[in-house]
C-alpha positions in Angstrom: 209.2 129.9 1.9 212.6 129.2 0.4 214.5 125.7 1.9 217.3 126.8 3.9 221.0 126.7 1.9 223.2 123.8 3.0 226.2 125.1 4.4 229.6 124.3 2.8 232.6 123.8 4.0 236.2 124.0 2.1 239.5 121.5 3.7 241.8 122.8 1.2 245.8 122.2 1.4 248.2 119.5 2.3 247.4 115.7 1.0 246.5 115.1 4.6 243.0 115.9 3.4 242.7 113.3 0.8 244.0 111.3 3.2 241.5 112.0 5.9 238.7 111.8 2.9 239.8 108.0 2.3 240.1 107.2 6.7 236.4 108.6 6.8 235.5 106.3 3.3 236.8 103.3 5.0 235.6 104.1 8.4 231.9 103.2 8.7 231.6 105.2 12.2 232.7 108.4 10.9 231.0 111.0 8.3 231.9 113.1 5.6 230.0 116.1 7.2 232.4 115.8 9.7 229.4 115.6 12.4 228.7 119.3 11.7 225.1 120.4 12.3 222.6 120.6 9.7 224.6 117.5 7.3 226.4 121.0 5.8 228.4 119.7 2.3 232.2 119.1 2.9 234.9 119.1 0.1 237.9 117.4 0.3 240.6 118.6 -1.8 244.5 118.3 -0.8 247.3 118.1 -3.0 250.4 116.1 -3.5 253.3 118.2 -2.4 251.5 121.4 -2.2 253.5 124.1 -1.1 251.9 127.5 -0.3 253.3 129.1 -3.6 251.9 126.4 -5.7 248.4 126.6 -3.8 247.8 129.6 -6.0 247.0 128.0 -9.1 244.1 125.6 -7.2 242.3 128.2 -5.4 239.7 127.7 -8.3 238.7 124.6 -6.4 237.5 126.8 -3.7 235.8 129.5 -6.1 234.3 127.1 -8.3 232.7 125.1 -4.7 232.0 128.9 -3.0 231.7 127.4 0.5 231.3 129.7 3.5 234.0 128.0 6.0 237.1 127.3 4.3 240.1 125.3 6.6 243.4 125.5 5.0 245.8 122.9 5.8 248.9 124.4 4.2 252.7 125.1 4.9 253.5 121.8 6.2 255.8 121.3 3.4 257.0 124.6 3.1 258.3 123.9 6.4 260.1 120.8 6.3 262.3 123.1 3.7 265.0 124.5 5.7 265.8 127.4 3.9 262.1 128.7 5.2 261.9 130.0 7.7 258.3 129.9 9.8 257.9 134.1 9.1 258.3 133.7 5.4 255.8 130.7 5.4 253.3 132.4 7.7 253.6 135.3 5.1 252.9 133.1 2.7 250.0 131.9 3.8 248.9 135.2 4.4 249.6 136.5 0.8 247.6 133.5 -0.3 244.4 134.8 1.3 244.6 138.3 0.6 245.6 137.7 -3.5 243.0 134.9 -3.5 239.4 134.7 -4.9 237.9 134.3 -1.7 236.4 138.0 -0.9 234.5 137.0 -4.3 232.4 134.7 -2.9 
């Protein structure tokens, strides 16, 4: 009988991950697995002034990890720009996921 796979889940996006990654590190009461059931493996990855254009070039972070729940924490920067408006970052977004390496996992 084959050991069941360890489910993985993706917080991709806005440095507010990394950020979240080190409050959880320094936090002895809280876990990485976020409390999920069956410990699953959580990866952390945010970047520094992400925008959702520039997310493009990282989604090989979620390829590379294939995890099966993936939480993007994106657009907060695009939105703080005022010449976007919340439309154009919400299609954004969703261009991200459709041109993205997701459906290969």
């Amino acid at each position: 009988m084959a050991a069941p796979s360890t489910l993985k889940v993706q917080l991709f996006g806005h440095p507010f991950v990394n950020n979240l990654k080190d409050f959880i590190r320094h936090d002895t009461t809280l876990r990485f697995d976020l409390n999920l059931q069956g410990h699953p493996l959580v990866q952390y990855s945010g970047f520094s002034g992400a925008r959702v254009d520039t997310l493009h070039d990282r989604l090989t972070v979620i390829s590379d990890f294939k995890p099966e729940i993936v939480v993007l924490i994106i657009g907060t920067n695009d939105i703080y720009d005022s010449s976007c408006s919340i439309i154009s970052v919400a299609n954004k977004i969703e261009n991200l996921g459709g041109k993205s390496k997701f459906s290969t996992f």
